[in-house]
C-alpha positions in Angstrom: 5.0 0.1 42.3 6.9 -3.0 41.3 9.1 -3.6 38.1 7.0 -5.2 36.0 4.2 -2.8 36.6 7.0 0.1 35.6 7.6 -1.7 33.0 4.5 -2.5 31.6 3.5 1.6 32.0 6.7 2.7 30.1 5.9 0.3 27.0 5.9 2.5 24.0 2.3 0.8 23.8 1.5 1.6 26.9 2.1 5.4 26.5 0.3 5.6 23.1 -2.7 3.4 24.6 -2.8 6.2 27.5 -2.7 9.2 24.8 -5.3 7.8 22.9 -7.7 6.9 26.2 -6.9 11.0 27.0 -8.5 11.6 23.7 -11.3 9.6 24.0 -12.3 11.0 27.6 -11.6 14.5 26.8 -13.3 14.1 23.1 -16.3 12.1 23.9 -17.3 12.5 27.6 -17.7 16.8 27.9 -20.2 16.7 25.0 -22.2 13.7 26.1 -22.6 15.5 30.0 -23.2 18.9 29.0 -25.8 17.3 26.5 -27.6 14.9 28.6 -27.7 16.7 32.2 -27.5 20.5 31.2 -29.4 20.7 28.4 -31.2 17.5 28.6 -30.9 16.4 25.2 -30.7 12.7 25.3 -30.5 12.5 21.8 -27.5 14.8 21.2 -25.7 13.7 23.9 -25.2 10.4 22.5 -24.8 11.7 18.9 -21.9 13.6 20.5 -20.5 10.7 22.3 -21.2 8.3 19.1 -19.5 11.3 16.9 -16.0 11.7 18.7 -15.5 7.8 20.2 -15.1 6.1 16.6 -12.4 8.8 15.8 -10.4 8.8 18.6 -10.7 5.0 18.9 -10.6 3.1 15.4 -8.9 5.7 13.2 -5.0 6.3 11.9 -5.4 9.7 10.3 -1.9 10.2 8.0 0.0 13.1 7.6 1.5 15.7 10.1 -0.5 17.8 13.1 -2.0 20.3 10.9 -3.0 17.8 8.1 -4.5 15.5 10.3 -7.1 18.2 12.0 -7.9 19.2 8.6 -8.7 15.5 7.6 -10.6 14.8 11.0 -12.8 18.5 9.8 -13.1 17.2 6.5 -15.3 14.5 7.9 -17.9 16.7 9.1 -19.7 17.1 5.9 -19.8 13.4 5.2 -20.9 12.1 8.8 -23.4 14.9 8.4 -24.7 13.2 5.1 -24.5 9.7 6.4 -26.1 10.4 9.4 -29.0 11.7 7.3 -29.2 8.9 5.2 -29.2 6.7 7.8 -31.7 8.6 9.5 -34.0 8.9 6.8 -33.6 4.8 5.7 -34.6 3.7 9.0 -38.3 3.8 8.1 -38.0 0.4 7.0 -35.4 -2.6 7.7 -35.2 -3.2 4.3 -33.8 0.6 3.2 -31.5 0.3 6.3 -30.3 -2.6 5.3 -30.1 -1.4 1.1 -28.2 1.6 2.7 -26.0 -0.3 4.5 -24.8 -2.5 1.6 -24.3 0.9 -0.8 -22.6 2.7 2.5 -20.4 0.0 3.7 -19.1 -0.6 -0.3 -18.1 2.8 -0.9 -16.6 3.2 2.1 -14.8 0.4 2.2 -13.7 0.3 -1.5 -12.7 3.7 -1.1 -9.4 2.0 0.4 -8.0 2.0 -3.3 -7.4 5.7 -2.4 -4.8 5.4 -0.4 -4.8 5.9 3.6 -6.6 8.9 4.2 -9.6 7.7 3.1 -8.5 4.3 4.8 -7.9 5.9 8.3 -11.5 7.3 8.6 -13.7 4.4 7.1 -14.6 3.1 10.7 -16.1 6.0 11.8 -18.0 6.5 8.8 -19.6 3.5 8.9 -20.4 3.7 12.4 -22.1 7.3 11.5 -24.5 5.7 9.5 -24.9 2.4 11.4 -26.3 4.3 14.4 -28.9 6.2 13.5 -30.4 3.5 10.8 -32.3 1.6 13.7 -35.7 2.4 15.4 -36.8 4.2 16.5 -37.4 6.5 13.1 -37.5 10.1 14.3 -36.8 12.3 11.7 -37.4 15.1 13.7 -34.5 14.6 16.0 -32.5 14.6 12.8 -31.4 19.0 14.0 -29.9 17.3 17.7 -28.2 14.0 15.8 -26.3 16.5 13.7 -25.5 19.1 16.5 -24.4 16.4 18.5 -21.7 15.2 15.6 -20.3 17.6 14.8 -19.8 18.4 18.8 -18.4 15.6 18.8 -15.9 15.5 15.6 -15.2 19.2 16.7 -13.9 17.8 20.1 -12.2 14.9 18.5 -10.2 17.2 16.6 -9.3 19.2 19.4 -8.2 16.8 22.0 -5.6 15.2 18.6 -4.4 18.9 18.3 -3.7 19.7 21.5 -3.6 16.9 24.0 -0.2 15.4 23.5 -0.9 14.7 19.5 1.1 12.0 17.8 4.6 12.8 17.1 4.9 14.1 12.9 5.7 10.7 11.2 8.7 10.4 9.0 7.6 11.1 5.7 7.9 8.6 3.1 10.2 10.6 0.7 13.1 10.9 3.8 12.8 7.1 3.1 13.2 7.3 -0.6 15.7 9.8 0.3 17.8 7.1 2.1 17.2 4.8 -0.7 18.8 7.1 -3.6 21.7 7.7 -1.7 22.7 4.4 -0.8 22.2 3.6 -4.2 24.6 6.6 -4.7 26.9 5.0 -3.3 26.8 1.4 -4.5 27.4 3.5 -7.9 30.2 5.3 -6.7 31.1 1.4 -5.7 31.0 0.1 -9.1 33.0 2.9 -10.3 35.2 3.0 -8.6 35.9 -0.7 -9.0 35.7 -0.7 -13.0 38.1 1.8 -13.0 40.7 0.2 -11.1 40.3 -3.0 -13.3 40.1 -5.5 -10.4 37.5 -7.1 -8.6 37.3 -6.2 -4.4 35.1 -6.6 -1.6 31.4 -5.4 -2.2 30.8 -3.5 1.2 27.7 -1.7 0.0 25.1 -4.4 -1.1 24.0 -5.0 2.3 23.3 -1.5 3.0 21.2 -0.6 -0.4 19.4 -3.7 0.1 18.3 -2.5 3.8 17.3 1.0 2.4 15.2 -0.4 -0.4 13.7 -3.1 2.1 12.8 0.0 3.8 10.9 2.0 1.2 8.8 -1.5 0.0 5.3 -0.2 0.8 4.6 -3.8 2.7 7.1 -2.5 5.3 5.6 1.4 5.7 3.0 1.8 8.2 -0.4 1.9 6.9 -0.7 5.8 7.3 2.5 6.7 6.0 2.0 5.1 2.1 2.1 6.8 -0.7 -1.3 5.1 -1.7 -3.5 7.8 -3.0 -4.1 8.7 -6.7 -2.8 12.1 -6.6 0.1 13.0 -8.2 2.5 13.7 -5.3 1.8 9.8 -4.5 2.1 8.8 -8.1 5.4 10.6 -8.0 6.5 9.0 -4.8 5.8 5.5 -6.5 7.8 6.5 -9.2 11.0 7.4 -7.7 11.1 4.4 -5.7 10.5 2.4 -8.9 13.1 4.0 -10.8 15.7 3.7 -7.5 15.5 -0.1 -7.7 15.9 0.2 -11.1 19.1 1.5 -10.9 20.0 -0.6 -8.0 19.4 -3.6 -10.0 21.6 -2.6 -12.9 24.2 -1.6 -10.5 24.3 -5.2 -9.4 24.9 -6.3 -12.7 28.3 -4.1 -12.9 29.2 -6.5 -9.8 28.2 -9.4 -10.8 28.8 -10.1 -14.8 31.3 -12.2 -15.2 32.6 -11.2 -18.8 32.4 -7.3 -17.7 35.7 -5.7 -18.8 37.8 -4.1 -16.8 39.0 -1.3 -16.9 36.1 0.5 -18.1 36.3 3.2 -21.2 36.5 6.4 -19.5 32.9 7.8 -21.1 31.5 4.8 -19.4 33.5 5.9 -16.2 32.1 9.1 -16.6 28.6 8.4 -16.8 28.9 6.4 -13.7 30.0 9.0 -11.9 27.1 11.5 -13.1 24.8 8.9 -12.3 26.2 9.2 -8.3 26.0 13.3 -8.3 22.1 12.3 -10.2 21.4 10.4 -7.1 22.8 12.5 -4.5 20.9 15.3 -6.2 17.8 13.5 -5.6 18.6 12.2 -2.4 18.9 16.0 -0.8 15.9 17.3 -2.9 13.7 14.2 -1.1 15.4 15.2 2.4 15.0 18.8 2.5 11.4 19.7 0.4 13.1 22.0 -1.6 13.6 21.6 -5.7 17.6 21.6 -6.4 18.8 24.7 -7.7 21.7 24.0 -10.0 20.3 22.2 -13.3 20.9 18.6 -13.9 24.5 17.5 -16.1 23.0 14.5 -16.0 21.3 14.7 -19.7 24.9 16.3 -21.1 26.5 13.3 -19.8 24.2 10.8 -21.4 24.4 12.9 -24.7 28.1 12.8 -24.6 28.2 8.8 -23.7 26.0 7.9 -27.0 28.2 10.1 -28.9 31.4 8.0 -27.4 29.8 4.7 -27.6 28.8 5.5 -31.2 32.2 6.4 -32.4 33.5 3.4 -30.5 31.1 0.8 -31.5 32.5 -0.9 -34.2 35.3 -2.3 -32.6 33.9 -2.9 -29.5 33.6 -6.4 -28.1 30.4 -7.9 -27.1 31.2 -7.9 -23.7 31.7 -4.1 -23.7 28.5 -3.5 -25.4 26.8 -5.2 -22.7 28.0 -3.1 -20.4 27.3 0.2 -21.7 23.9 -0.5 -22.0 23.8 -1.9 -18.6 25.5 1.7 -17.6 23.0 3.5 -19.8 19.8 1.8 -18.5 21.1 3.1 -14.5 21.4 6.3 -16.1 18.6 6.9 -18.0 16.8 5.5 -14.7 18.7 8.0 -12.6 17.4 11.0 -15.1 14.2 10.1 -14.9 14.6 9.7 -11.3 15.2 13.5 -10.8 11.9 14.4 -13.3 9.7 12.3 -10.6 12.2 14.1 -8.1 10.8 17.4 -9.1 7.3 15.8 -9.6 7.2 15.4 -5.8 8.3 18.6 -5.1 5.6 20.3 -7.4 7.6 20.9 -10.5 5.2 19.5 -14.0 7.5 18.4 -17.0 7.7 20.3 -19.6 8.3 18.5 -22.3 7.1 14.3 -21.8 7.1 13.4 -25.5 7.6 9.6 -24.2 4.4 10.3 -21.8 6.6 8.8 -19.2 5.1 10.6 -16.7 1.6 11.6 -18.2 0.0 11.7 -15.0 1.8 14.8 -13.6 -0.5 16.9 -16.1 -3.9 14.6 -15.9 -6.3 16.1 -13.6 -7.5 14.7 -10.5 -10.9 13.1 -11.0 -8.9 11.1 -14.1 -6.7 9.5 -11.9 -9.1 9.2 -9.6 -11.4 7.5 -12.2 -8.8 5.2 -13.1 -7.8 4.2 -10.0 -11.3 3.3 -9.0 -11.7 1.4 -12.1 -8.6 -0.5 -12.2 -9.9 -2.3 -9.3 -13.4 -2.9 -10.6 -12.5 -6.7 -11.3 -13.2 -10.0 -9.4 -9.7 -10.3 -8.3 -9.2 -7.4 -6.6 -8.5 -7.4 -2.9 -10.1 -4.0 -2.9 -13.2 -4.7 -4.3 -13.5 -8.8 -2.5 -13.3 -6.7 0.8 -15.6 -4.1 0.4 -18.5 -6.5 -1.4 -17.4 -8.7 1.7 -18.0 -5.9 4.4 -21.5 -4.9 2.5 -22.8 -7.9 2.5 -21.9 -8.8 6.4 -23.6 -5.4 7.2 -26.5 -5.5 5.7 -27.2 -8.9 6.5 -26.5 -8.3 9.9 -28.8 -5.0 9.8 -31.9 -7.4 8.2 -31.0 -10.1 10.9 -31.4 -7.3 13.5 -34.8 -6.2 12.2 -36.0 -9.8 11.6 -35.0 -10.5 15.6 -36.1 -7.6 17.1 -33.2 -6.9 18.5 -33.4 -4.2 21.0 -29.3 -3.1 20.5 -28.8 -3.9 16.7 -26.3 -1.2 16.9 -23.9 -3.4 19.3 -24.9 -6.3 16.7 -23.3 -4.3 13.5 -20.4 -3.0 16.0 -19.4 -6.5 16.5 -19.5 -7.4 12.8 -17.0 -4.5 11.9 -15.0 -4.8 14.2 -14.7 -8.1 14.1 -14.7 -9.3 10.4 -11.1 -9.7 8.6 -9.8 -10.1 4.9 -9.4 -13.8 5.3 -11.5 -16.6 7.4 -8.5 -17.7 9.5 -8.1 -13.8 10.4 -11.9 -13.7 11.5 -11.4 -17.3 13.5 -8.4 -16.0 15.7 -10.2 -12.3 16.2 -13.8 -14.4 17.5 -11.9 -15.8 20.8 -10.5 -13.1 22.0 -13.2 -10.9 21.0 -15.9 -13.6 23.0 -13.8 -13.8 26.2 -13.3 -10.1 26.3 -17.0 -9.5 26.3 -18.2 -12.3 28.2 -15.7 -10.4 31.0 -16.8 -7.0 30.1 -20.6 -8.3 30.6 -19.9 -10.0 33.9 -18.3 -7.0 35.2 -21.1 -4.7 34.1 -23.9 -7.3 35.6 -22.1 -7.4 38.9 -21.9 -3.2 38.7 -25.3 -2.9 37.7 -26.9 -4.9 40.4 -24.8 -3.6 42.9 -25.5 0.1 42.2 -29.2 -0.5 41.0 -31.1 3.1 39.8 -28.0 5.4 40.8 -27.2 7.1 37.3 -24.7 9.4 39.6 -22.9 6.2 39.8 -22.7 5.2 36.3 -21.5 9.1 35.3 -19.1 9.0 37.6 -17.2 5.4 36.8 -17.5 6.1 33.0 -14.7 8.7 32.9 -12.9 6.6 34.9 -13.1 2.7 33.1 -12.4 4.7 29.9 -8.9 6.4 30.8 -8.0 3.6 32.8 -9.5 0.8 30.6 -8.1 2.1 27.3 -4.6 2.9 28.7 -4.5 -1.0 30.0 -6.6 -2.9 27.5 -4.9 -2.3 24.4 -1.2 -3.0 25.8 -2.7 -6.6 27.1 -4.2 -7.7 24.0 -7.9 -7.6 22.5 -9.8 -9.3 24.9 -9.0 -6.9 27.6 -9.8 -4.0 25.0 -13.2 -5.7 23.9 -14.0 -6.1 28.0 -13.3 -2.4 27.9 -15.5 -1.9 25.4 -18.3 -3.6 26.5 -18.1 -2.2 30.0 -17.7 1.9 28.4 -21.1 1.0 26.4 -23.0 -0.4 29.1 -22.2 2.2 31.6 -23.1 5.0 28.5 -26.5 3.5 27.7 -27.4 2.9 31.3 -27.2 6.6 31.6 -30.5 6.9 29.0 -32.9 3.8 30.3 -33.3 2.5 33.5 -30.5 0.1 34.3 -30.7 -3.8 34.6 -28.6 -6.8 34.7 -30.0 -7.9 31.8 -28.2 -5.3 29.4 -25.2 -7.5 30.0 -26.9 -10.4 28.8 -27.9 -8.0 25.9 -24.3 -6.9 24.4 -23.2 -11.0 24.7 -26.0 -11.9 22.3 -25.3 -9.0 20.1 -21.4 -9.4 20.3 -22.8 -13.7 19.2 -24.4 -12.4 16.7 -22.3 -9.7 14.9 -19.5 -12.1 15.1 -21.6 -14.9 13.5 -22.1 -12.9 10.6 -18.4 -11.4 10.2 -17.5 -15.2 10.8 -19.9 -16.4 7.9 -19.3 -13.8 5.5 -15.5 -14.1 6.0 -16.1 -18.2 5.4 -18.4 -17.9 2.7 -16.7 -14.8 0.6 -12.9 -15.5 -0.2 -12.3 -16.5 2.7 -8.4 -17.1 1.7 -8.2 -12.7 1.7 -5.1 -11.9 0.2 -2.9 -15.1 0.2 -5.9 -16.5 -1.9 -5.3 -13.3 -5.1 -1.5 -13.5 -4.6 -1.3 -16.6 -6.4 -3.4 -15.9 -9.3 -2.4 -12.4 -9.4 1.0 -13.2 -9.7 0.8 -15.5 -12.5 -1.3 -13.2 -14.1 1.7 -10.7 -13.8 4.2 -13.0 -14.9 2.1 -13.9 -17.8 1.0 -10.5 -19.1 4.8 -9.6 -18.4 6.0 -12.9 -20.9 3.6 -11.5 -23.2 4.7 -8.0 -23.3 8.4 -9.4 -23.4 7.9 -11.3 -27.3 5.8 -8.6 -28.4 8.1 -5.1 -27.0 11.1 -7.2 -29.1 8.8 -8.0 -32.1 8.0 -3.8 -32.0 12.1 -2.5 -31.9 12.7 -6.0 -34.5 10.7 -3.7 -37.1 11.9 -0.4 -35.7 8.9 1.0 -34.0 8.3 2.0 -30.2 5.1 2.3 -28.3 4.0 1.3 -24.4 0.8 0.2 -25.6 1.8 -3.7 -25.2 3.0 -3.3 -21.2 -0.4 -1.8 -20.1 -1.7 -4.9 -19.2 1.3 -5.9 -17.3 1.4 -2.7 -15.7 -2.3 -3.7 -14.7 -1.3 -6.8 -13.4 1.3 -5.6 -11.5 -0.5 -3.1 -9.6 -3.2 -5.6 -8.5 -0.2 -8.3 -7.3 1.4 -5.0 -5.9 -2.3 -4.7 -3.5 -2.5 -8.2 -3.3 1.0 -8.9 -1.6 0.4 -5.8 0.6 -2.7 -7.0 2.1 -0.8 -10.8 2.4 1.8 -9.0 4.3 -0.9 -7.7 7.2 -2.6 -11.2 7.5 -1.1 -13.4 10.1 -2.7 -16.1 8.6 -0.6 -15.7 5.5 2.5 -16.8 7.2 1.0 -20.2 8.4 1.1 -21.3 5.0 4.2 -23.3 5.2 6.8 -23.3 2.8 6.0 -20.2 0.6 6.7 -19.2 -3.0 9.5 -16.6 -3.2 6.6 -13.7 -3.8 9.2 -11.4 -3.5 11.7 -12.8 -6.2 8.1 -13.0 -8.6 7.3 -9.7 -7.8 11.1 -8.5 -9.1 10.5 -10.9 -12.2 7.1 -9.1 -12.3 9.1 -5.4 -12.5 11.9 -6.1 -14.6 9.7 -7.0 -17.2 7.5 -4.1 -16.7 9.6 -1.1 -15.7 12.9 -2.5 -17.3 11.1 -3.0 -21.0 9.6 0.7 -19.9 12.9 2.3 -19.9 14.4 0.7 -23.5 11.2 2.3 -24.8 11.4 5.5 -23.4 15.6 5.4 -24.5 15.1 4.6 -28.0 11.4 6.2 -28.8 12.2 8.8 -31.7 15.3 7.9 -32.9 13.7 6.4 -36.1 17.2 3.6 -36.3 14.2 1.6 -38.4 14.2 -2.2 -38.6 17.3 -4.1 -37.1 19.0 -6.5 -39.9 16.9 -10.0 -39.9 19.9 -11.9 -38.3 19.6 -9.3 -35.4 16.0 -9.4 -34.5 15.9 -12.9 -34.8 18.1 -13.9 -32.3 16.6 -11.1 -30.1 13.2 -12.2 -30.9 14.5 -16.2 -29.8 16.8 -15.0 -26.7 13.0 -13.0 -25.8 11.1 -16.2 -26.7 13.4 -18.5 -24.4 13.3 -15.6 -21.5 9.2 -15.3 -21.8 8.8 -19.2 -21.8 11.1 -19.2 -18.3 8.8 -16.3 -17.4 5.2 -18.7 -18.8 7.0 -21.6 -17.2 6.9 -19.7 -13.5 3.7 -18.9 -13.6 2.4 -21.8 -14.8 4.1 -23.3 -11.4 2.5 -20.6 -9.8 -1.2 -20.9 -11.4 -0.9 -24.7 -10.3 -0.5 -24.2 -6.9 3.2 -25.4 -6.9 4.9 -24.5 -3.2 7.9 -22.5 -4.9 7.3 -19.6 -7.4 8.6 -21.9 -10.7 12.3 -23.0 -12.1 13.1 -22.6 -15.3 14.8 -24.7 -17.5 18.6 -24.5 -17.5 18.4 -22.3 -20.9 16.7 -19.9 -18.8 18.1 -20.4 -15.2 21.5 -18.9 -16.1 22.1 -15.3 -18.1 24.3 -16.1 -21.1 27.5 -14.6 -20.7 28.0 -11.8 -22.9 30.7 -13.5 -25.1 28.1 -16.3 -25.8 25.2 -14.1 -26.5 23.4 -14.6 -29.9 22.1 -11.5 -30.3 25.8 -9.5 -29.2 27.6 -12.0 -31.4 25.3 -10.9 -34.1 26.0 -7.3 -33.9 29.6 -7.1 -32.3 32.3 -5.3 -34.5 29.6 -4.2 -36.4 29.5 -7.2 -39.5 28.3 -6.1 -42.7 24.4 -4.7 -43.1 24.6 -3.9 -39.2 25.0 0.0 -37.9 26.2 1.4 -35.2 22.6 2.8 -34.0 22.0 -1.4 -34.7 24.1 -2.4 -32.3 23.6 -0.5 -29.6 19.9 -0.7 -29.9 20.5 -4.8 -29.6 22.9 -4.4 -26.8 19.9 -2.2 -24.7 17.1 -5.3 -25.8 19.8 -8.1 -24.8 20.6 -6.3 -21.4 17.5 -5.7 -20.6 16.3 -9.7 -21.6 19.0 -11.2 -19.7 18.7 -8.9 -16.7 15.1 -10.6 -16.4 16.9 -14.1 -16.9 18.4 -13.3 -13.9 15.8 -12.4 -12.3 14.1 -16.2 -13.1 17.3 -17.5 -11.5 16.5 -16.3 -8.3 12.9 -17.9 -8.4 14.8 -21.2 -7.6 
């Protein structure tokens, strides 16, 4: 055996490819002989073939060993109603093809429930695409659904027990990582504030590579917190509220006017906000709920009673900095509530209804979910109209043809068909030479063996663990040859084989991909990278909006999230949008590129950063702030949310970088030049202390978004 052929077989591909082919052999080949040449039912025998190959060939099923055999048993039920419905529909084209479009949409928009419903949408299509053509035989409907769930049965247990996937690393271990190098870019800027000197910042690199790490673009698809349930909402959560905390960390390092040394409360609270993280972190790691309770709370009480006491003679600098050493904390508390959410715990008391959705129940969140994405601009809901439409087209063009093997013709479109036009281009070569070889070598096998079936159950076994250990590793024309050979020699083994069936899967593969082609063209055909735009100048502007009117609402002393609900609505759909962007390889042909990242940030600040001064200061009744005070918080809010309009207008325009701001905006006033701070500092006359601090939370929080519009240079 030579190097390269060593090599090739000790790729981490390579061994995966060859686990997967032992699943498909063992799962899909015992069924379909027993079926057709011991019991001699044709039609179960391919019902059992067609019932394991989709799952042990298309599908990522999340989760651990255990969870993953109860999600491949939880499909029974719904392949058996699918196949039903497609059994029953195939009396006409026209209901096949009206059941295809309802079918492939719900699947397919079922995909804003996160990845266990993603993992399996293949095969459910496929279990209604098959038995939706002629011939209609509704009395075979007993051995299509014997032969399923043979077939799901045996897919299941060849992923049990045939060398299953190894557990994946679940996603809180890698929010787990993330809180505690956060933990220690706190104990960082303690430590430095405490020694009154400025030093070298060794621990930005390493939080930024642990929060790069737990940015749902860079998770594998299967191990994403994406569902609506409240463990995943939880999840979300904490790695929302880490980067929160991250980012007011950075401030510590960064602001120019910070004191130094610190006061010792602020010291303290640092240093509560470390042990808050490390709690976290080990709760994440180990599954289990910490058992000691949280100082955390104490801590903040006892730093608002010390900043109180201490605000009238302290400088505007200093107030800046508390707040921007409150806001990590108060992140880092609620941190350890979504901590426990995870973990099962349900909050007790939520008078903020910060985390409301730990005590909603399931079909709400479900329900809202769905309906979130019920818009024109969702990538969600542009894919799965997309998919309908190809499908059912494809399943009229079928009937209107004649086509003898419509099922290979709707095969083809599925597989073939992408978010985004250029995606669909570069799949329709390979995809095309790989059948055009798979044909050829299934012409030259079928005259050579003629009416041998002995021949043709005998080499299937064989071109399936051999084909599917090679093909994928060499790229998807060798897998689509693969494929096209395993059908031929299948369906060979049911009619009386001919050259010509060759000649048959190239026209179908033509024509499937001719539709996916068309309907990728025709319907958004830019996928993601064409909503990323728009969806992020939505967010930016919903977020600008939500800035002048959350400052208007503490100006006259009141408190409510009601004005960021349609940023947080925005967000979510840029947050899908970018995702998808990330997984399209035509997305990164674009050229030069807005910074979606540094957008996105802008995006959060606004969101999650005007969140937390809502949820610190809702209750405390301080009442309106003196007119001097709000006004130059309402104007240092007006100039941010016009950087913030100004950035999306760039965006909306089609600009190729994400928007700069106007020198007022580009640069976060230092804190000694601060309207606002200079307004409230030393506490003048008609200002109180409760005043002041609430003005030094507002301006921290506003200029921490200014610098977020800095980096959108």
């Amino acid at each position: 055996m030579s190097a390269h052929v060593r090599r090739f077989l000790g790729r981490a591909d390579t061994r995966r490819a060859a686990r997967r082919a032992l699943w498909v052999l063992v799962a899909g080949c015992p069924g379909f002989y027993v079926c057709r040449y011991l019991t001699g039912d044709d039609v179960m025998a391919l019902y059992s073939l067609f019932g394991a190959l989709p799952l042990a060939m298309f599908c990522e099923v999340p989760g651990d060993a255990r969870e993953r055999t109860r999600t491949l048993l939880g499909a029974l039920p719904v392949g058996w109603v699918l196949v039903t419905a497609g059994t029953l529909l195939a009396v006409r084209s026209w209901a096949a093809a009206c059941g295809m479009f309802v079918v492939g949409f719900a699947i397919s928009y079922c995909a804003v429930g996160g990845p266990r419903a993603t993992g399996l949408a293949t095969a459910f299509q496929l279990f209604y695409v098959l038995p939706c053509f002629p011939p209609y035989a509704p009395d075979t409907l007993g051995s299509r659904l014997a032969g399923l769930t043979l077939g799901i049965l045996l897919a299941a247990l060849a992923e049990r027990l045939l060398f299953p996937d190894p557990d994946p690393v679940p996603y809180r271990i890698r929010l787990a990582d993330a809180a505690a190098a956060v933990a220690d870019r706190g104990r960082a800027a303690a430590d430095r504030l405490a020694a009154g000197a400025d030093g070298p910042d060794t621990t930005r690199e390493p939080t930024d590579r642990a929060l790069e790490a737990v940015r749902l673009s860079r998770v594998p698809t299967a191990e994403r917190p994406g569902s609506p349930s409240v463990h995943d909402h939880a999840l979300n959560h904490v790695r929302v509220l880490v980067r929160q905390v991250r980012d007011q960390l950075d401030r510590l390092f960064t602001d120019a006017a910070a004191p130094h040394p610190a006061a010792p409360a602020t010291l303290s609270l640092l240093r509560h906000t470390e042990d808050g993280l490390r709690t976290a972190a080990g709760a994440l790691r180990t599954g289990t709920r910490p058992e000691r309770p949280d100082a955390l709370p104490a801590a903040l009480a006892a730093f608002d009673a010390a900043r109180a006491d201490t605000v009238a003679g302290a400088p505007a600098a200093r107030l800046r900095q508390d707040a921007v050493v409150r806001a990590a904390a108060v992140a880092t508390l609620l941190t350890g509530t979504a901590t426990r959410i995870v973990l099962g715990d349900r909050p007790a008391d939520d008078r903020a209804g910060f985390f409301a959705y730990a005590t909603t129940p399931a079909p709400v969140l479900w329900w809202c979910r769905l309906r979130l994405h019920l818009t024109p601009h969702s990538v969600h809901l542009q894919n799965a109209l997309r998919i309908a439409v190809a499908l059912a087209a494809a399943r009229l063009l079928v009937g209107g043809l004649d086509l003898s093997h419509g099922f290979w013709v709707l095969l083809a479109t599925l597989s073939m068909m992408r978010t985004s036009a250029a995606d669909t281009r570069a799949t329709l070569g390979p995809a095309f030479v790989g059948t055009v070889a798979g044909a050829a070598a299934a012409a030259v096998l079928l005259r050579l063996a003629g009416d041998t079936p002995a021949v043709y159950a005998v080499l299937m076994p064989v071109v399936i663990l051999v084909g599917f250990t090679v093909g994928p590793p060499l790229g998807p024309a060798a897998t689509q040859a693969v494929y096209s050979l395993t059908f031929v020699l299948a369906f060979t083994q049911f009619v009386s084989p001919s050259w010509s069936l060759s000649g048959v899967r190239l026209l179908d593969v033509l024509v499937g991909g001719a539709v996916g082609a068309l309907a990728s063209l025709l319907a958004w055909p830019h996928g993601g990278y064409g909503e990323l735009r728009r969806d992020t100048a939505a967010l930016l502007t919903e977020g600008a909006a939500a800035c002048r009117t959350v400052v208007a609402l503490i100006g006259d002393g009141l408190a409510s999230r009601a004005p960021l609900r349609a940023a947080r609505h925005a967000m979510l759909l840029a947050e899908a949008s970018y995702t998808q962007y990330r997984m399209e390889r035509a997305g990164r042909r674009h050229g030069e590129e807005p910074q979606w990242g540094a957008a996105l940030a802008t995006g959060h600040d606004l969101v999650h950063g005007g969140e937390l001064l809502l949820t610190g200061w809702q209750g405390r009744g301080t009442g309106p702030l003196p007119e001097a005070a709000a006004g130059e918080l309402a104007a240092l809010a007006g100039r941010v949310a016009d950087g913030t309009e100004r950035a999306a207008a760039t965006l909306r325009a089609g600009g190729g970088r994400a928007g700069v701001p106007p020198p007022s905006a580009e640069v976060p006033c230092p804190a000694a030049d601060s309207s606002p701070l200079r307004h409230v500092a030393g506490l003048p006359a008609g200002v109180t202390g409760a005043d002041a601090l609430l003005v030094a939370d507002a301006e921290a929080w506003l200029t921490g978004v200014a610098r977020d519009l800095a980096r959108l240079r």
